[in-house]
C-alpha positions in Angstrom: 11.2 -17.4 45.3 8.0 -15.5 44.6 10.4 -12.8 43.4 12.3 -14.5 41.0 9.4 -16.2 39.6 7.6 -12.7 38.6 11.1 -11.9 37.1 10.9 -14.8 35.1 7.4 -14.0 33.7 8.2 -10.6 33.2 11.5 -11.9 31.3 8.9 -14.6 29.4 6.5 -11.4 28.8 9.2 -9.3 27.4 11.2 -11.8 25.1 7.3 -12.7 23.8 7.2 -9.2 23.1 10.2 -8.9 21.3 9.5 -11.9 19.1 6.2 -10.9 17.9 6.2 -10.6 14.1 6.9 -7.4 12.4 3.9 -6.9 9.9 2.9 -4.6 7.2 -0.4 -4.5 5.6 -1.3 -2.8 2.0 -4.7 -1.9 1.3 -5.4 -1.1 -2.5 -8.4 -0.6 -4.9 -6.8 -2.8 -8.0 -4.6 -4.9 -9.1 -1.6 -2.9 -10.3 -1.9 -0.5 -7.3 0.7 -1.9 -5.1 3.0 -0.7 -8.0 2.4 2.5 -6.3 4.6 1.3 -3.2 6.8 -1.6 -5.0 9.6 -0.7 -3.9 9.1 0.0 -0.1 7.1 -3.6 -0.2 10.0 -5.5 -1.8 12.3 -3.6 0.5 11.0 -4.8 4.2 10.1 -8.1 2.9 13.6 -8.6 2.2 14.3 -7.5 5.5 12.4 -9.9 7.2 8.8 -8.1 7.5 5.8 -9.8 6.7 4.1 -8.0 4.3 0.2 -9.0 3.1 -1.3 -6.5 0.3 -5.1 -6.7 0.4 -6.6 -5.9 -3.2 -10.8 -4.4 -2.7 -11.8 -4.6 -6.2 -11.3 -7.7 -9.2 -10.5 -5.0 -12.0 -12.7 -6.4 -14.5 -13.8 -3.1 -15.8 -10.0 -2.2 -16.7 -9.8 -3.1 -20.2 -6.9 -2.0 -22.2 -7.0 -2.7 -26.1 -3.6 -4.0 -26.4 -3.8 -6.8 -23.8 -7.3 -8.0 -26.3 -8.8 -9.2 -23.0 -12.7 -8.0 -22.8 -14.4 -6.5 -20.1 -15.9 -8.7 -17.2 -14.5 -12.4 -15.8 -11.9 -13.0 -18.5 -9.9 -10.1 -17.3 -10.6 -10.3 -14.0 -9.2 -13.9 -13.9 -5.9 -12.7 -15.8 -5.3 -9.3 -13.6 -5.7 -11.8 -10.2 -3.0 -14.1 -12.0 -1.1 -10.6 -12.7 -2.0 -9.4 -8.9 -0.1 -13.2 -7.9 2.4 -12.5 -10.5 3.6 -9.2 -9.1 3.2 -10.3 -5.2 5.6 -13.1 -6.1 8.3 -10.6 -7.8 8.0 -8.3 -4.8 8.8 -11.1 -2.3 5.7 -10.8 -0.5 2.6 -13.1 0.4 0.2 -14.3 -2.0 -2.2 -11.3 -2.4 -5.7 -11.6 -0.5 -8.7 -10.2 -2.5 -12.1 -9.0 -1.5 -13.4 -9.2 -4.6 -15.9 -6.3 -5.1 -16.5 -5.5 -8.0 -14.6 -2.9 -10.2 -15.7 0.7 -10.3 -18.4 0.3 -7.7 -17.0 0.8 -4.5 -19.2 3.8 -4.1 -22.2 2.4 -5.7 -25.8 3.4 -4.2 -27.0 0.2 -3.2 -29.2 -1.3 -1.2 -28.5 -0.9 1.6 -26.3 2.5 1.4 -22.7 2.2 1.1 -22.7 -1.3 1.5 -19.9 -1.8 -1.0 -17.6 0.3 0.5 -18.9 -0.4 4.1 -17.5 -4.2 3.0 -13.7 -3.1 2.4 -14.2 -1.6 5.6 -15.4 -4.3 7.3 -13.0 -6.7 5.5 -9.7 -4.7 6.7 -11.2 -4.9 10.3 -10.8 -8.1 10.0 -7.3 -8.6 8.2 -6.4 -6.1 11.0 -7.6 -8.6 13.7 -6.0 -11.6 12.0 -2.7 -10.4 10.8 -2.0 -8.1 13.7 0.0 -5.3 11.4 2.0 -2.5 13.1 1.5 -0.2 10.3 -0.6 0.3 6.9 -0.6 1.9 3.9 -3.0 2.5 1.6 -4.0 5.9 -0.7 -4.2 9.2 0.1 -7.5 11.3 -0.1 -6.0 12.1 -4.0 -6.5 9.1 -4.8 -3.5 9.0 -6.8 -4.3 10.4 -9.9 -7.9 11.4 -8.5 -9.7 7.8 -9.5 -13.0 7.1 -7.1 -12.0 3.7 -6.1 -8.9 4.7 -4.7 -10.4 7.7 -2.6 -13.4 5.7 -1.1 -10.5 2.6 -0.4 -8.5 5.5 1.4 -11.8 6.3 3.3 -12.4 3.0 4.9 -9.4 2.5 6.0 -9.2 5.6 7.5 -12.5 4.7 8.9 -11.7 1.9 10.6 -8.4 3.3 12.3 -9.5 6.4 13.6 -13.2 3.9 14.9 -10.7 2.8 17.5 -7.2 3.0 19.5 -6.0 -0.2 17.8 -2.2 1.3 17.9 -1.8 0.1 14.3 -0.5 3.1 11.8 -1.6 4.4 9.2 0.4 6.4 6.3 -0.8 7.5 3.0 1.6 7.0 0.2 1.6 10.3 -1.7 3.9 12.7 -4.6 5.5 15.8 -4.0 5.4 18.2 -7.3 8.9 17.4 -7.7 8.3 13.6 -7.6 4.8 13.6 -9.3 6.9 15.9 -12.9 8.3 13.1 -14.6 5.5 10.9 -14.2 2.9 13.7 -15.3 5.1 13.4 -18.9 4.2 10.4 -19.8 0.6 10.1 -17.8 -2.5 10.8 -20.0 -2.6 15.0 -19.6 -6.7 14.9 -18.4 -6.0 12.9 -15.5 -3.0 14.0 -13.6 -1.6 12.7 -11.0 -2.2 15.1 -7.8 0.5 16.0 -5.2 0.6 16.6 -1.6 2.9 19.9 0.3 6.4 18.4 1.0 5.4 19.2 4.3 3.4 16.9 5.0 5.2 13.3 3.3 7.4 13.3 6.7 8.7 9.8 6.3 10.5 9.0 3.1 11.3 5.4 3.5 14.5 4.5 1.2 14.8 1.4 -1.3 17.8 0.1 -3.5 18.8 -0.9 -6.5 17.6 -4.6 -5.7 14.1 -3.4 -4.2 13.8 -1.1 -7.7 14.3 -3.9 -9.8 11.5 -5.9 -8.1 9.0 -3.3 -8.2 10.4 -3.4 -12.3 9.6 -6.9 -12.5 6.6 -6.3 -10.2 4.8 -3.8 -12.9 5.7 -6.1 -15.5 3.4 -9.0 -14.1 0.4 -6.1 -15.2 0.4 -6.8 -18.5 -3.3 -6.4 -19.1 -2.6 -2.5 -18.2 1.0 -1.7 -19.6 2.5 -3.1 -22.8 5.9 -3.3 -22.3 6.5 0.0 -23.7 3.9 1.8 -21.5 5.9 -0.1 -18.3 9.5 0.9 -19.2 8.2 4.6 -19.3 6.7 4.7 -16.8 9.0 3.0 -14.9 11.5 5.0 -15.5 9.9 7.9 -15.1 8.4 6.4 -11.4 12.1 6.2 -10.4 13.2 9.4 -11.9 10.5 11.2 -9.3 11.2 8.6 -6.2 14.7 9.2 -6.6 15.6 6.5 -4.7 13.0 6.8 -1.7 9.1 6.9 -1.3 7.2 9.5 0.4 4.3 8.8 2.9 2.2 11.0 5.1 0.9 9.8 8.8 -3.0 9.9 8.6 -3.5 12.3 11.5 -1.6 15.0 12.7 -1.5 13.0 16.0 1.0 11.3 14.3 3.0 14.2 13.9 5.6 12.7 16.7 6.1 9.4 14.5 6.9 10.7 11.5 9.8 8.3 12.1 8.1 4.6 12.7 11.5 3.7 13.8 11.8 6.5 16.5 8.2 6.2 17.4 8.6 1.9 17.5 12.6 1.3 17.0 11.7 -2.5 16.9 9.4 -2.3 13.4 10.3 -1.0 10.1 13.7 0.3 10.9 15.3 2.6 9.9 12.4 4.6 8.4 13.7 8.5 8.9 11.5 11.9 8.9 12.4 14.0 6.0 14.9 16.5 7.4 13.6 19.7 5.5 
């Protein structure tokens, strides 16, 4: 009897397990930067993953002249409407917003680093509460090299590596190849950078249907892309993703799950290592 009744605890352990849901958490500087990853979001949503994109900064410093919106509340009331707008087209949860200010992540303040200390501290707490498997966030590029993104990249980083939570942690990053067509239409100063092939070991594949929600997706932005500006880049987005996106694992003691669904085969299968 005592036998069977550890058997049926380890069954009730193991089907809890089993049922635990699968969760993926993006960590971005602004609204628009999900973009970035559209089509990977919009894809595991659809299959069932819950996916929560954390946004650190309001944005209100990202004026545009076409969109006639000035600096300061005004647009950072119409990019979180665009930030809803675009969560909602991607097929994710309402997007969660620390709202630090734009542009001053890495601020001397008083005390030091306490702006960026605060994305830090408020991922340690998404991380507790939503219980992801994996995250993604920036690379140490930045992207295209912008200070928000790099410092937002930091505390993430900072917070995995402060302890052996078991969550993972993947950059989203451009090989040259990828980063070409979207260097045409990108202003020529600020380029976007690119990571060694090498390195972007998991290329996680979308379709049509997860392309056209990430289309829809950057549409929602239109304090930062008139329609023209989207459709270009757009298309040049998807000329360079050819059909997947490319992440990096954070450390190279990641190396071995390159593959999340070799690494974990219950959670965002069936991610595969690039084979060259």
């Amino acid at each position: 009897m005592k036998r069977m009744a550890i058997l049926q605890l380890l069954l009730s352990a193991s089907m809890a397990w089993t049922q635990q849901p699968r969760v993926l958490l993006a960590v971005f500087a602004h609204p628009d930067d999900e973009t970035f990853a559209g089509p990977v979001l919009a894809r595991y949503a659809r299959e069932g993953v819950k996916v929560y994109v954390a946004i650190a900064s309001k944005g209100e410093k990202g004026a545009d002249e076409h969109s006639a919106i000035p600096p300061g509340d005004p647009l950072a009331r119409a990019r979180r409407a665009e930030a809803e707008c675009a969560c909602q087209k991607l097929g994710v949860d309402p997007p969660i917003f620390f709202d630090l200010n734009d542009g001053e992540l890495g601020a001397i303040t008083n005390p030091l680093g306490k702006n960026i200390q605060a994305v830090a501290n408020k991922t340690e707490k998404l991380i507790a509460q939503l219980h992801p498997q994996v995250i993604v966030t920036w690379g140490p590029d930045g992207g295209y090299g912008h200070p928000d993104h790099r410092l937002v990249s930091d505390a993430v980083t900072q917070v995995i590596q402060s302890a052996p939570s078991g969550v993972k942690l993947y950059y989203v990053g451009l090989t040259p190849k990828q980063a070409a067509p979207l260097n045409r239409e990108w202003p020529p100063a600020i380029p976007w950078h690119t990571t060694d092939p090498g390195f972007l070991a998991v290329n996680v594949p979308f379709t049509k249907a997860d392309q056209e929600s990430a289309r829809r997706a950057m549409e929602c932005h239109k304090t930062q892309f008139s329609p023209d500006d989207a459709q270009k880049l757009q298309k040049a987005r998807d000329e360079g993703w050819s059909g997947q996106v490319s992440f990096r694992a954070w450390s190279t003691t990641q190396t071995s799950q390159a593959s999340l669904s070799k690494s974990n085969p219950d959670f965002l299968s069936p991610l595969t290592a690039a084979e060259d």
